[in-house]
Jmol script that loads the backbone (N, CA, C; Angstrom):
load data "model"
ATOM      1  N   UNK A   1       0.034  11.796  10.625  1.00  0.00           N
ATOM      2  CA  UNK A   1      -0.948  11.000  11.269  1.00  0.00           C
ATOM      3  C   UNK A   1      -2.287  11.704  11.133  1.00  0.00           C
ATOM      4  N   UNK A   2      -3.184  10.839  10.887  1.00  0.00           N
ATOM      5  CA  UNK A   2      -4.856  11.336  11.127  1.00  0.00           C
ATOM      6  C   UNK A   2      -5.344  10.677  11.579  1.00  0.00           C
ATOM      7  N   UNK A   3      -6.502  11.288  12.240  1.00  0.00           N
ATOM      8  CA  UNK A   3      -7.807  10.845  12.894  1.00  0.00           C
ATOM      9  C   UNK A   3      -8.805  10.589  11.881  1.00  0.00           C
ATOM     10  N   UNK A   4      -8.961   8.843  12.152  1.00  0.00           N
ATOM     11  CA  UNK A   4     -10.371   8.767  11.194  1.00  0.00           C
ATOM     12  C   UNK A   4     -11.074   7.887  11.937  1.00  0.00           C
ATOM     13  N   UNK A   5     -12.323   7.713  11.144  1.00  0.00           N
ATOM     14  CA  UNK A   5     -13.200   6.996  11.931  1.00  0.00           C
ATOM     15  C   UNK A   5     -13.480   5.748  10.575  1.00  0.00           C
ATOM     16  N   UNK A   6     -14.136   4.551  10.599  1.00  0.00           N
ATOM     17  CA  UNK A   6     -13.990   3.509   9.826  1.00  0.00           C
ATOM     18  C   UNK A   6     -14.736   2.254  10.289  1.00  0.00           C
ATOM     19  N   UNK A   7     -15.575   1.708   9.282  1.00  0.00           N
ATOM     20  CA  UNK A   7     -15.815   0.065   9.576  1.00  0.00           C
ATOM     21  C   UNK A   7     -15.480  -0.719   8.306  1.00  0.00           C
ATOM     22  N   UNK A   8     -14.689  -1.588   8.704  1.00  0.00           N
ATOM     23  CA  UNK A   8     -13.960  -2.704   7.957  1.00  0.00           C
ATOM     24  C   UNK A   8     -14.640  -3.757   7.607  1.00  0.00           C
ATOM     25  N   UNK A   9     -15.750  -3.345   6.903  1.00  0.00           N
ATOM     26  CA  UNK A   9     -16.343  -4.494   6.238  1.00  0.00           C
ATOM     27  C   UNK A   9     -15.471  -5.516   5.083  1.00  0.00           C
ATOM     28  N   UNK A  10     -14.332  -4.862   4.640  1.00  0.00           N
ATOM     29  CA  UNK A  10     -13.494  -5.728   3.965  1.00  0.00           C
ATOM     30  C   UNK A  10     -12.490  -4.687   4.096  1.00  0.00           C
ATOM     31  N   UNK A  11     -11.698  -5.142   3.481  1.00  0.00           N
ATOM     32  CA  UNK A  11     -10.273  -4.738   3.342  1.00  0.00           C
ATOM     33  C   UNK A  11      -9.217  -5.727   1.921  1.00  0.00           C
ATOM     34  N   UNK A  12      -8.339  -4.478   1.997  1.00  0.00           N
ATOM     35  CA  UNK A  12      -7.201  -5.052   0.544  1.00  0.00           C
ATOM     36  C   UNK A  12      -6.175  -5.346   1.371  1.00  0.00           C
ATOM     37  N   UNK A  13      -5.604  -7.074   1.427  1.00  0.00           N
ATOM     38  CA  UNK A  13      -4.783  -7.893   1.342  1.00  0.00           C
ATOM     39  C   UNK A  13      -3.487  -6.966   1.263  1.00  0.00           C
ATOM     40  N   UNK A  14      -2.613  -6.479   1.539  1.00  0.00           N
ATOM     41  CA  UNK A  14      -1.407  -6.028   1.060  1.00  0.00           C
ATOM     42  C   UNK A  14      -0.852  -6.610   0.478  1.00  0.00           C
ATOM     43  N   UNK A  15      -0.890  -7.945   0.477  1.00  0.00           N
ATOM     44  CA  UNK A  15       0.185  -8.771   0.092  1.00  0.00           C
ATOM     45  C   UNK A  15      -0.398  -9.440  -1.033  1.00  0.00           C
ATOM     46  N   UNK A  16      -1.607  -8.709  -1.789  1.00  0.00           N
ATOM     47  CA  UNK A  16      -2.176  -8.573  -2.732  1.00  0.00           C
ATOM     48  C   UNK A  16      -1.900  -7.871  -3.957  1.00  0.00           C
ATOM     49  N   UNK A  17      -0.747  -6.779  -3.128  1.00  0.00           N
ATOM     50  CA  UNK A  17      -0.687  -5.340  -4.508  1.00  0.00           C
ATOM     51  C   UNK A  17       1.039  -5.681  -4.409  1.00  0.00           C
ATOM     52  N   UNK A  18       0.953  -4.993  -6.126  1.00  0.00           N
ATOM     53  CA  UNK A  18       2.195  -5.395  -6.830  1.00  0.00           C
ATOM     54  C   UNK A  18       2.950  -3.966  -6.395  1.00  0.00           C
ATOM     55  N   UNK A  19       4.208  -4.440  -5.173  1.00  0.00           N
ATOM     56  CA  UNK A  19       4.796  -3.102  -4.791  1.00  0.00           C
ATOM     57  C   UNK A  19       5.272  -2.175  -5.899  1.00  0.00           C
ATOM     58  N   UNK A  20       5.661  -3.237  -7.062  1.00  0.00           N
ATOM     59  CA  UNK A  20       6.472  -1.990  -8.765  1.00  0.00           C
ATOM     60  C   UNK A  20       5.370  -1.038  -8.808  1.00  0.00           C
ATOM     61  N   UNK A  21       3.816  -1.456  -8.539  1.00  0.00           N
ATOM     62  CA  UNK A  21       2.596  -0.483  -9.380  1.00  0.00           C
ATOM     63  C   UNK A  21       2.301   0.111  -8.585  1.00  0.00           C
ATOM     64  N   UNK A  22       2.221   0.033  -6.911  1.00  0.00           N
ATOM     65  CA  UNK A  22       1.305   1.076  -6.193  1.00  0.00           C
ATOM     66  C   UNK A  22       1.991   1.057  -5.074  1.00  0.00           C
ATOM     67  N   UNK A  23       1.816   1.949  -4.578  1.00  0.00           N
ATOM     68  CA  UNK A  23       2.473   2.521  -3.131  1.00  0.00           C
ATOM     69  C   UNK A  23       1.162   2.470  -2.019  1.00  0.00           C
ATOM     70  N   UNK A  24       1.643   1.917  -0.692  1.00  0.00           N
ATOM     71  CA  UNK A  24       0.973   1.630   0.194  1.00  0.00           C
ATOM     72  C   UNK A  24       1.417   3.223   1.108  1.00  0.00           C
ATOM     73  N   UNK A  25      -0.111   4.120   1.219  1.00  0.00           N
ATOM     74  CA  UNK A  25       0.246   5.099   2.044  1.00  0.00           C
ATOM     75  C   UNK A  25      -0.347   5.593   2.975  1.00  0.00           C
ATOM     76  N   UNK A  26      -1.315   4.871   3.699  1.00  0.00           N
ATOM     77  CA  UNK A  26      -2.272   4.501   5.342  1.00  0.00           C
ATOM     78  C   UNK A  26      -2.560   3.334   5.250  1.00  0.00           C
ATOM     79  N   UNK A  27      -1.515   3.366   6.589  1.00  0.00           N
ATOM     80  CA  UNK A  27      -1.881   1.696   6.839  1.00  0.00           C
ATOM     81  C   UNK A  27      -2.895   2.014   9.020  1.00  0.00           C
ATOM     82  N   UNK A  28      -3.833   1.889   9.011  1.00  0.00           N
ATOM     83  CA  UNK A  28      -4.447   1.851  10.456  1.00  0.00           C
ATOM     84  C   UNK A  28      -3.650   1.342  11.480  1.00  0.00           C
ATOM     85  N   UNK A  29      -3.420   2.187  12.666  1.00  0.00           N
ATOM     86  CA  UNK A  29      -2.282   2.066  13.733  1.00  0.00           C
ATOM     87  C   UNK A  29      -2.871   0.667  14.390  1.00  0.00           C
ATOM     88  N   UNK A  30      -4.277   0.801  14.137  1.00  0.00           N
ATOM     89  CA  UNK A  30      -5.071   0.121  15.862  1.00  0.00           C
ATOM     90  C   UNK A  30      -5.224  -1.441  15.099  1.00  0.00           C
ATOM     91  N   UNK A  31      -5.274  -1.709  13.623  1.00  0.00           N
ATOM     92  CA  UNK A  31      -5.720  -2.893  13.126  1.00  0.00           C
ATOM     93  C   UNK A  31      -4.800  -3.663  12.090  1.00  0.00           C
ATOM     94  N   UNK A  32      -3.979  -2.630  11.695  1.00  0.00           N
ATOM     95  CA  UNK A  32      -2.797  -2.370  10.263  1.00  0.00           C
ATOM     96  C   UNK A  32      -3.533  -2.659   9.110  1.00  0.00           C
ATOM     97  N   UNK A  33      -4.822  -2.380   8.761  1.00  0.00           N
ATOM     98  CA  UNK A  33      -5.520  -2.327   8.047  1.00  0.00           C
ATOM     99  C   UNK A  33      -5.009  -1.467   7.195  1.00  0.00           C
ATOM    100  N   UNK A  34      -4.884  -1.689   5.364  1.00  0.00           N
ATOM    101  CA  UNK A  34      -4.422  -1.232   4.784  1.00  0.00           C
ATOM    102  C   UNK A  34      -5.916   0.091   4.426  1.00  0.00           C
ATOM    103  N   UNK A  35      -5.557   1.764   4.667  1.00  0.00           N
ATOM    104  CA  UNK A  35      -6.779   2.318   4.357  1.00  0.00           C
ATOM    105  C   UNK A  35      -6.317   2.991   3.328  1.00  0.00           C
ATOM    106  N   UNK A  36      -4.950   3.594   2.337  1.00  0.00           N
ATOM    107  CA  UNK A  36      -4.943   4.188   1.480  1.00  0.00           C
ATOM    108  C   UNK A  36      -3.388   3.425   0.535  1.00  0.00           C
ATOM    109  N   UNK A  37      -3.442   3.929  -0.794  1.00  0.00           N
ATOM    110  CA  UNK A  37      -2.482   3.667  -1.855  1.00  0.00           C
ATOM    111  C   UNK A  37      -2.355   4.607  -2.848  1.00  0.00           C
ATOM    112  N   UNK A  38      -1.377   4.362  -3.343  1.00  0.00           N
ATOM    113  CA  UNK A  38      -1.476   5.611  -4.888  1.00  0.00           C
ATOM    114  C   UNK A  38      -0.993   4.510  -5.496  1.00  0.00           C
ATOM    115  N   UNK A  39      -0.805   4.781  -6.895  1.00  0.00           N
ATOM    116  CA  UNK A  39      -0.345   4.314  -7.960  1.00  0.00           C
ATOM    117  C   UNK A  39       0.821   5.141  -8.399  1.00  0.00           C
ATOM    118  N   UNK A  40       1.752   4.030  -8.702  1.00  0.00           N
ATOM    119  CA  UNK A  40       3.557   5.100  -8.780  1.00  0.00           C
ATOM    120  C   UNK A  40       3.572   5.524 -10.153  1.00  0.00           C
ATOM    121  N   UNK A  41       3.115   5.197 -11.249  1.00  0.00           N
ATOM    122  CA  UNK A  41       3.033   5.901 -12.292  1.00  0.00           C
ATOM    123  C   UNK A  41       1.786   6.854 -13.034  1.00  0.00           C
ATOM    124  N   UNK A  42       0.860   6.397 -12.521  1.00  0.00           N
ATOM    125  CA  UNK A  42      -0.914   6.733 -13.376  1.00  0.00           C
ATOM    126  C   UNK A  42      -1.282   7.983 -11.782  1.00  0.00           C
ATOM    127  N   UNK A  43      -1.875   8.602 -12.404  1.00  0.00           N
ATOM    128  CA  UNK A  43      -2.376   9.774 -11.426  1.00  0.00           C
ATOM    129  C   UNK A  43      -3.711   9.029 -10.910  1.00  0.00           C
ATOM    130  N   UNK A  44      -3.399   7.774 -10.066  1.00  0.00           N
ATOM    131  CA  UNK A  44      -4.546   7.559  -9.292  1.00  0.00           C
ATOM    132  C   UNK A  44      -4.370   7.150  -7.730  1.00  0.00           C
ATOM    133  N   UNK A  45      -5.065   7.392  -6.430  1.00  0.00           N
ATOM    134  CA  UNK A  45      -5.120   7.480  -5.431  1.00  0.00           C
ATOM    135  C   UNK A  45      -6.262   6.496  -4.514  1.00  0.00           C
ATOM    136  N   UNK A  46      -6.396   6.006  -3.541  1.00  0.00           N
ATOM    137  CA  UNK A  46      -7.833   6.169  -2.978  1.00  0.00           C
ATOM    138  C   UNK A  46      -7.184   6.199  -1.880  1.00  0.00           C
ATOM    139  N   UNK A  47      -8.714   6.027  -0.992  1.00  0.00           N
ATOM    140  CA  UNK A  47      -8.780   5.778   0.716  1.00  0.00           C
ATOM    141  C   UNK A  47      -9.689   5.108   0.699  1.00  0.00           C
ATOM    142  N   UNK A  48      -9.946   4.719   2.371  1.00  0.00           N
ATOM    143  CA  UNK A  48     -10.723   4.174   2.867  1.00  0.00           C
ATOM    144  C   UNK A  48     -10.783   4.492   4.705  1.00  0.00           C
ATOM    145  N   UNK A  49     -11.427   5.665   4.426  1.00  0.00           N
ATOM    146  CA  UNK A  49     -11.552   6.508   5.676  1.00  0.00           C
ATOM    147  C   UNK A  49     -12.507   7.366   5.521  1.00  0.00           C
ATOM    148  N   UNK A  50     -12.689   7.777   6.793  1.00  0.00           N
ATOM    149  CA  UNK A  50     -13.108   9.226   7.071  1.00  0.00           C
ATOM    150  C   UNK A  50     -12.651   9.951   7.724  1.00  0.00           C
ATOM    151  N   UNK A  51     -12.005  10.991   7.447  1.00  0.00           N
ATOM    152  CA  UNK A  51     -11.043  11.578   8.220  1.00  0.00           C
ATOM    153  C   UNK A  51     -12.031  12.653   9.024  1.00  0.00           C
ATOM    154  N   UNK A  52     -11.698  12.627  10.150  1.00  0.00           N
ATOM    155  CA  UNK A  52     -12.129  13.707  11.486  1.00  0.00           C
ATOM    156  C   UNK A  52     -11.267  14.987  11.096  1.00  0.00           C
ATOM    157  N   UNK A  53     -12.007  16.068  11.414  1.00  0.00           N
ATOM    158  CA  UNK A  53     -11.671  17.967  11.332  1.00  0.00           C
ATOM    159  C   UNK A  53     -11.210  18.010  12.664  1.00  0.00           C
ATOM    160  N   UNK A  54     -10.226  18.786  12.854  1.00  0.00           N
ATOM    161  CA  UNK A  54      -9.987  19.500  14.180  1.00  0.00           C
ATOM    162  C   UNK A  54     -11.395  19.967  14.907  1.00  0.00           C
ATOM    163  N   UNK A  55     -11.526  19.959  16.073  1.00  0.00           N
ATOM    164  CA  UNK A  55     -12.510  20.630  16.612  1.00  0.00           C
ATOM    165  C   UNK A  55     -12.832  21.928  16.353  1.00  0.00           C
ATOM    166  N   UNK A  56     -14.603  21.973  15.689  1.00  0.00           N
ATOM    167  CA  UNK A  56     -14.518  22.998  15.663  1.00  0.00           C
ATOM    168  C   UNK A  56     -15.314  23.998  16.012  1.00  0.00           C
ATOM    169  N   UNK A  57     -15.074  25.758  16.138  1.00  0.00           N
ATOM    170  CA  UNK A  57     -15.301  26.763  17.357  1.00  0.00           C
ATOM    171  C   UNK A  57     -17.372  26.704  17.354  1.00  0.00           C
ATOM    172  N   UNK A  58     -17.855  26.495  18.755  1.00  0.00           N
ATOM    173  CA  UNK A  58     -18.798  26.746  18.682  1.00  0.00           C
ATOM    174  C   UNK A  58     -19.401  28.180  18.506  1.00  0.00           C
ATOM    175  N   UNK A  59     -18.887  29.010  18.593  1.00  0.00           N
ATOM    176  CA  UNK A  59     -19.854  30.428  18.444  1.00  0.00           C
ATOM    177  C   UNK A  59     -19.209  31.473  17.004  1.00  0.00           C
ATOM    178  N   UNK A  60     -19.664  31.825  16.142  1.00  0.00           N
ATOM    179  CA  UNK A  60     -19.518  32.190  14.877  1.00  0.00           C
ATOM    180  C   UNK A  60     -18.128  33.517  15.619  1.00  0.00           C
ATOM    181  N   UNK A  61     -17.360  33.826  14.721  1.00  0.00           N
ATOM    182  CA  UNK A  61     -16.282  35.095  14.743  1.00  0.00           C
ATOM    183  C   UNK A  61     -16.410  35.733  14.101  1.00  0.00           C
ATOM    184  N   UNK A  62     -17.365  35.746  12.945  1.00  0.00           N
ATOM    185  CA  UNK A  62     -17.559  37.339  12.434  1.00  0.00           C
ATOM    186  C   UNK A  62     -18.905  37.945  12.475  1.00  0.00           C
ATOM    187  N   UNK A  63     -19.256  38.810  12.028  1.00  0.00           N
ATOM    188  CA  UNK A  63     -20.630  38.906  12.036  1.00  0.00           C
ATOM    189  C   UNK A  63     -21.390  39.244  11.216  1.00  0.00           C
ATOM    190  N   UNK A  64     -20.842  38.601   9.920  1.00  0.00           N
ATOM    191  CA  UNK A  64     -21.274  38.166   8.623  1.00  0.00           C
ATOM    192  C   UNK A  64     -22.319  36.495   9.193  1.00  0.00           C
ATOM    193  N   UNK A  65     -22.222  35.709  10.070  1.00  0.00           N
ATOM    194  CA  UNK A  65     -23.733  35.081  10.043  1.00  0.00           C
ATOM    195  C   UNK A  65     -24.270  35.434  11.233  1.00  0.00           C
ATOM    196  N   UNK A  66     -24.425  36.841  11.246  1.00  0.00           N
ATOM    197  CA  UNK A  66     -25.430  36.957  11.740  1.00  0.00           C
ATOM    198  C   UNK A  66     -26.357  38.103  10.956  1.00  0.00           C
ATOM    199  N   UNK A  67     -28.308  37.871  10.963  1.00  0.00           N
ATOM    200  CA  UNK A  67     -28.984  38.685  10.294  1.00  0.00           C
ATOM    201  C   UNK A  67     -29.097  39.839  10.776  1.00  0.00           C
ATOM    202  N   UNK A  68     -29.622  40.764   9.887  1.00  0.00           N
ATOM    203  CA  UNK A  68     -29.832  42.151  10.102  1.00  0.00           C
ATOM    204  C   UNK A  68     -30.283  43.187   9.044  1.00  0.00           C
ATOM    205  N   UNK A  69     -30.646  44.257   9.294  1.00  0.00           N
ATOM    206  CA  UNK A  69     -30.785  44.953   7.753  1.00  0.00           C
ATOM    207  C   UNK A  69     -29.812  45.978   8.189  1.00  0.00           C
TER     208      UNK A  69
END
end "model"
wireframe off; spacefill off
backbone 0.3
color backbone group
């Protein structure tokens, strides 16, 4: 599962794609909006997301950014 964020100005039909050629692999929990596929033979992929990062730490841990001479 991921966190993404998204506006659905359109969307791909599922019932559009030929299950022999492409694999359906994010489908949106909240809309079932189809957001990703691969292709089962050809090395091709997409999305249609933006996937959210874990939260992350506000104050730096090393002190390589910070300046100095």
């Amino acid at each position: 599962m991921e966190i993404t964020a998204h506006n659905h100005n359109y969307a791909v039909d599922p019932d559009s794609i030929n299950a022999n050629e492409v694999e359906l692999t994010h489908v949106d929990l909240n809309d079932q909006t189809l957001e990703g596929m691969r292709h089962r033979t050809l090395p091709l992929f997409t999305v249609q997301y933006h996937p959210k990062p874990l939260p992350a730490r506000t104050t730096p841990t090393t002190s390589s950014t910070t300046s100095g001479a």
